[in-house]
DRENNUMI-511647 format. One record per residue (C-alpha): x negated, z negated, y negated; residue in three letters. Coordinates in steps of 0.2 Angstrom, whole numbers, padded with zeros to 4 digits, always signed. Each point is the difference from the previous one (the first is absolute). Layout:
XZYALA/...
This chain:
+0537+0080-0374UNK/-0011-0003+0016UNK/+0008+0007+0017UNK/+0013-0009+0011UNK/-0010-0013+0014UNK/+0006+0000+0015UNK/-0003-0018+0006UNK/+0005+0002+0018UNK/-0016+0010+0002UNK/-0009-0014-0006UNK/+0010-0013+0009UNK/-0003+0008+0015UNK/-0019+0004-0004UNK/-0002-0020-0003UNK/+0008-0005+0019UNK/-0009+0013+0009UNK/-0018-0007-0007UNK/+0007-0016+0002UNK/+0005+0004+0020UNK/-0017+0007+0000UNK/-0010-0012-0005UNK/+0009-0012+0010UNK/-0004+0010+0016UNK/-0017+0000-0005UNK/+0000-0019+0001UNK/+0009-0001+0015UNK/-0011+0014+0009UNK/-0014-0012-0003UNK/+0008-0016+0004UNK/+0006+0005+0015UNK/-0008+0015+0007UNK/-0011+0001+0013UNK/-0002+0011+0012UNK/+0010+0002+0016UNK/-0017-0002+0011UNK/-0006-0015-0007UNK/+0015-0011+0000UNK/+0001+0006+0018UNK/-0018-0008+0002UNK/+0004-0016-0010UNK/+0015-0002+0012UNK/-0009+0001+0016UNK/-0016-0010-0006UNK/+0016-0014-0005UNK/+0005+0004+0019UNK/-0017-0002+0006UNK/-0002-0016-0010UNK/+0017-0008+0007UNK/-0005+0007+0017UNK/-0017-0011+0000UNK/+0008-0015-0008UNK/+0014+0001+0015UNK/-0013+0003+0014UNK/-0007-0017-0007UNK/+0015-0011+0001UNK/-0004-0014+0015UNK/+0020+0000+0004UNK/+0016+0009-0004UNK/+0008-0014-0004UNK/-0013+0001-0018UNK/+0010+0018-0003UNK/+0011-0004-0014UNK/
């Protein structure tokens, strides 16, 4: 007769590689790091900035 399973261990061993993998794909989706999306906000600043400094009046602002 073969040993008793504990299949909380493999339960649990299936969610953690499942969170794992997971964060895997969200680290790549979504991480970047903190100083470029510091410079992609201000050349976004910078861009609005120009536009801005172009308008002929205020009254264009929406």
């Amino acid at each position: 007769m073969a040993a008793p399973v504990n299949l909380n261990r493999y339960r649990k061993a299936k969610a953690r590689a499942n969170a794992k993998a997971r964060a895997d794909e969200n680290a790549v989706k979504f991480g970047q790091p903190k100083a470029l999306s510091k410079l992609a906000k201000a050349q976004q600043d910078q861009a609005e900035q120009r536009l801005d400094g172009h308008r002929l009046n205020d009254a264009e602002k929406p």
